[in-house]
N, C-alpha and C positions, 0 to 999 in steps of 0.2 A: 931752823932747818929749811933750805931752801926747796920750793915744789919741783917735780921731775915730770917729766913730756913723756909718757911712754910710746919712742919712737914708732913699733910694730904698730900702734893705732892711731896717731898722728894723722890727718888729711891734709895738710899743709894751710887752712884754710886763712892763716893769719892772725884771726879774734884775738885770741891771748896776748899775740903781739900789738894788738891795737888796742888794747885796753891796760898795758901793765906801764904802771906810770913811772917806774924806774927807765923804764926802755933798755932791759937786761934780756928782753927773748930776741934773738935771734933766727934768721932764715940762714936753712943750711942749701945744700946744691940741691938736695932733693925735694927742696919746698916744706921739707920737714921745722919744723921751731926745736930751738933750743934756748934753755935758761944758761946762763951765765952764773954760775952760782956763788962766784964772789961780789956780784950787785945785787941778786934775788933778796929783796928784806921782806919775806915771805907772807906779805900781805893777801894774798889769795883770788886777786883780782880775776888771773888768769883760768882759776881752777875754777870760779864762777862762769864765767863767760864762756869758757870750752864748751862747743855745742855737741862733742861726741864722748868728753868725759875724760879724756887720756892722760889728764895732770891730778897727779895727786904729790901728797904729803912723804 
């Protein structure tokens, strides 16, 4: 099951996207990330490195 960005607490700040070695997060218009959930092989990279916490399972 791939991990989910919850947008409402998103800071745009990138981490996740710099650190997910699939390179499946995505920048949306609003500087928000998004997962791609048919490449997420839900290794957790992101959900470690978020420094505000807003990816979960």
């Amino acid at each position: 099951m791939p991990r989910k960005i919850d947008q409402t607490k998103c800071a745009g700040c990138g981490v996740c996207e710099r650190v997910c070695i699939i390179g499946c997060i995505t920048k949306g218009d609003d500087r928000k990330r998004m997962i791609m959930d048919s490449a997420c092989v839900d290794c957790g990279a992101c959900q470690l490195a978020c420094p505000i916490k807003c990816i979960s399972r």
